[in-house]
N, C-alpha and C positions, 0 to 999 in steps of 0.2 A: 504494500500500500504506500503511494507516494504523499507528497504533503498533501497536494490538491485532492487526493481521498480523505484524510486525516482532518482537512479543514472542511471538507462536506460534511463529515461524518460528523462532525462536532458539531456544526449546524445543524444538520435533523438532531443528535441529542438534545441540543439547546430548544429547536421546537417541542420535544419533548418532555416538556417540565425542567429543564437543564439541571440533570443533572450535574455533581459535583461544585454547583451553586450550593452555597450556605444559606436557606433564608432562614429568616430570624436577625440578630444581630451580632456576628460574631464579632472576632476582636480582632480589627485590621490588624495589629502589628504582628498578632500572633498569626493569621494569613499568610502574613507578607513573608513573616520568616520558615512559614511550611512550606512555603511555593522557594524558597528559595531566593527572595528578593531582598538586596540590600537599599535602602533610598540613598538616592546617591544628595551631595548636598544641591539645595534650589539652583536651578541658575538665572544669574542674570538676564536682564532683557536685552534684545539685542539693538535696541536703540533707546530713547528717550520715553518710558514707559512705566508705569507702575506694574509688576507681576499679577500682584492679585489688590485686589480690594474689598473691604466689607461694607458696604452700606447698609444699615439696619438689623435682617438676620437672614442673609445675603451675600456669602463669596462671591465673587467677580476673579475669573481669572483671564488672565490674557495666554495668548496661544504657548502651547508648550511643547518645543522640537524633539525629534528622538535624537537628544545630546547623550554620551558613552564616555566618559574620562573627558568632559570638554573639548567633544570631535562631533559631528553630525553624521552619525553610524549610516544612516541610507540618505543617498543623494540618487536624486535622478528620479527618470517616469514610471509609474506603475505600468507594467505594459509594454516597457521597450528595455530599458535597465535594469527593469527591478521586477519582479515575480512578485504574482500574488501572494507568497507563501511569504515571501520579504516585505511586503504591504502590509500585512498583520502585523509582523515583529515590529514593523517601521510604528504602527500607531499602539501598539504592547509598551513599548518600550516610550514612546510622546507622551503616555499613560502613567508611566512610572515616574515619568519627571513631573506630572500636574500633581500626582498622588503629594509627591514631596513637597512641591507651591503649595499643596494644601495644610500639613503637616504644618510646616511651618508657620504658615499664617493664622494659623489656629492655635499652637504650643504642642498638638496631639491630635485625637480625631474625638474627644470625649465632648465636643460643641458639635459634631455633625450632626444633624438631623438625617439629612438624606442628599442624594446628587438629584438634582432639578431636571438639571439640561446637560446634554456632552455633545458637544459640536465638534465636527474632524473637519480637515481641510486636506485632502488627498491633491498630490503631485502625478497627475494620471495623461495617459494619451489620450484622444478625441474618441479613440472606437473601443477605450476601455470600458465595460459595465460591471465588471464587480467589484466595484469600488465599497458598495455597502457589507461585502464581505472583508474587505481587508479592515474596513473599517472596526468592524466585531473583534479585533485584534483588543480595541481599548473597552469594549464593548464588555467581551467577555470578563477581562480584569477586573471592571470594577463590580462587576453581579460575583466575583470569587472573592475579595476581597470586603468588600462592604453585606456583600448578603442581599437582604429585602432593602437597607439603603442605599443601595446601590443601584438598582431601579430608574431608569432616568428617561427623560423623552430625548430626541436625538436630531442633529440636522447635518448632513454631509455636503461638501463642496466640493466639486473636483474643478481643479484647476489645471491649466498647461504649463504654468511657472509657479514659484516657489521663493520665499525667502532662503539663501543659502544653498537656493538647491536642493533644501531639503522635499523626502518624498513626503509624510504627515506631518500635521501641526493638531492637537487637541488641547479644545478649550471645556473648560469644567463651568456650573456654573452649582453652589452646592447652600441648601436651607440651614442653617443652624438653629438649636435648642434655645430657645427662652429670648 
């Protein structure tokens, strides 16, 4: 079975009630470090920008690249350079950096309520269509990692240029407690 089975497959389970989704509320960190994931630290914006903001009880995050040691790990078009199977990791991995923006901006995840919104920005060719599957890359992380708050409504863009070249950008946008 090659990735492109492995990623279908995952898709019907996910239709499926998704399995190996935690619902309930499990405990991000302790997720994060069963799945194997270290947070790397926030990064910087890449221009004149605030990363995240909170107005009221209301994260704001601004887009978050798939940065790897302060290197942009996939550059290039979904569809020409990059596989869909590298499309997923591209936005897995844009996922793991917002996860951190959030981290951070909170002190922890014990003010999350739940993820509202997650918007992807895919780096795709003109006759690419599965961009909503690469996109399930951030998709699925955060219903493993978060559970029932993890839950989010969603809006995808595919574009033919990029910041940096980068192939995704995902933006979070997440309710807090009280």
């Amino acid at each position: 079975m090659d990735r492109n089975d492995r990623v279908r497959a995952a898709l019907a389970a996910a239709d499926a009630g998704r399995p190996g989704v935690q619902f309930g509320s499990p405990d991000p960190d302790a997720v994060l470090k069963e799945l194997g994931i270290v947070l790397p630290p926030p990064a910087a914006g890449v221009s004149r920008y605030e990363t995240t903001y909170i107005c009221g009880n209301v994260l704001y995050m601004s887009g978050q690249l798939p940065w790897v040691d302060g290197k942009v790990r996939y550059t290039g078009a979904i569809g020409r350079e990059v596989t869909l199977e590298q499309g997923y990791d591209s936005a897995r991995i844009s996922c793991i950096n917002a996860i951190s923006q959030m981290r951070h901006a909170l002190g922890g995840f014990e003010r999350l309520k739940r993820i509202i919104r997650m918007e992807g920005v895919l780096y795709t060719t003109p006759d690419f269509n599965d961009a909503p599957k690469a996109l399930d890359g951030a998709t699925d992380l955060l219903l493993k990692v978060f559970g029932d708050r993890g839950r989010h409504t969603r809006m995808l863009y595919s574009l033919q240029a990029m910041p940096l070249g980068c192939t995704s950008l995902v933006i979070i946008w997440a309710e807090l407690k009280g």
